[in-house]
N, C-alpha and C positions, 0 to 999 in steps of 0.2 A: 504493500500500500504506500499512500504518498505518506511525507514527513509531518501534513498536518494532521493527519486523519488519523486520530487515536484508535487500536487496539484492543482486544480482548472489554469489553464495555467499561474503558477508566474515564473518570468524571472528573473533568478539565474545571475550574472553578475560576470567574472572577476575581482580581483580586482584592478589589473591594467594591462598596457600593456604587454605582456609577459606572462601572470600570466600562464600561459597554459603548459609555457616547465617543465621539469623534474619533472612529475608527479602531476602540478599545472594545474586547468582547472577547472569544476565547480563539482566536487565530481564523477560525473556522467562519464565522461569522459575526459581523459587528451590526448595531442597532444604530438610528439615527436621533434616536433620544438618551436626554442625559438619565430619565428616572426609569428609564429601562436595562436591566440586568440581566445579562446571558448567564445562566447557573450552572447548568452541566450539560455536557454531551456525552451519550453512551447509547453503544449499540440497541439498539430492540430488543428487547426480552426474545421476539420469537423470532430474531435473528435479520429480520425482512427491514433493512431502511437502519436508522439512526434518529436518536429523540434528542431534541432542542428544548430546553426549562428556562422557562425566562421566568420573572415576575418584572410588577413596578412597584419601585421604590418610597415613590415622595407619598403617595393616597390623594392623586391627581387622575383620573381619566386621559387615555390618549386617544386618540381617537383615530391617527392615522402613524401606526409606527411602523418604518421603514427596516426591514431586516437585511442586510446584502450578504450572499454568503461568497467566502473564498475560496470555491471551486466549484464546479456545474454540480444545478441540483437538477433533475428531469419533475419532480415532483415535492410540495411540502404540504399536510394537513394536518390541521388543528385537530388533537388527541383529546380524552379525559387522562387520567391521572394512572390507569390500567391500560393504556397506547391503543385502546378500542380509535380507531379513526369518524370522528365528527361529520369533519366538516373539508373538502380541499380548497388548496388558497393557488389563486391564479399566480404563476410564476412565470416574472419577463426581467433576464438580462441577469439571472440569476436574485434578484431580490421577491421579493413578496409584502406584502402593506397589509398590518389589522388592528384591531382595536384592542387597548389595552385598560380595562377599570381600575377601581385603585385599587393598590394591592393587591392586586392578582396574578396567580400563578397561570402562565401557558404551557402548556405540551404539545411541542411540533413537530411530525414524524417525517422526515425527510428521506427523500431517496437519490443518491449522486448521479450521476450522469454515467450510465456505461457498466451501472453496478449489476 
């Protein structure tokens, strides 16, 4: 695999609050907001794709948060907290756009390009 793409399901962590805006996030992908936080990424429980854990930080509503990831993704959807798939989010140029409440936790199950 490439050098960004973590392994065996290790959960890559922020490393602090914020750490997410202005091209800060966990290599893999950055947010385009400051009270948005990339948590962890790890494999999929049932092996298919890779999960994305964000929350927001401040207990602000986002309404339009920009996510760009750092290598082709073909596919991202919006999980519960058991990677059961929701919802899919339209993906162009590798980012994707959704809405974030306060303090809420997302589950985004991604699939890379080629995988």
């Amino acid at each position: 695999g490439r050098a960004d793409t973590p392994r065996g399901g290790e959960d890559r962590r922020a490393q602090r609050p914020g750490a997410a805006a202005a091209g800060h996030g966990l290599g893999f992908a950055s947010a385009d907001a400051r009270n948005i936080v990339l948590q962890t990424l790890k494999q999929a429980e049932d092996g298919d794709g890779w999960i994305l854990r964000l929350y927001e930080s401040h207990g602000s509503r986002s309404d339009r948060v920009s996510l760009t990831f750092g290598l082709p993704v073909d596919r991202v959807s919006v999980c519960d907290l058991l990677e059961n798939v929701l919802e899919r989010l339209a993906v162009e140029d590798d980012r994707v756009h959704l809405a974030v409440g306060p303090y809420e936790v997302v589950t985004l199950r991604l699939w890379p390009a080629g995988a």
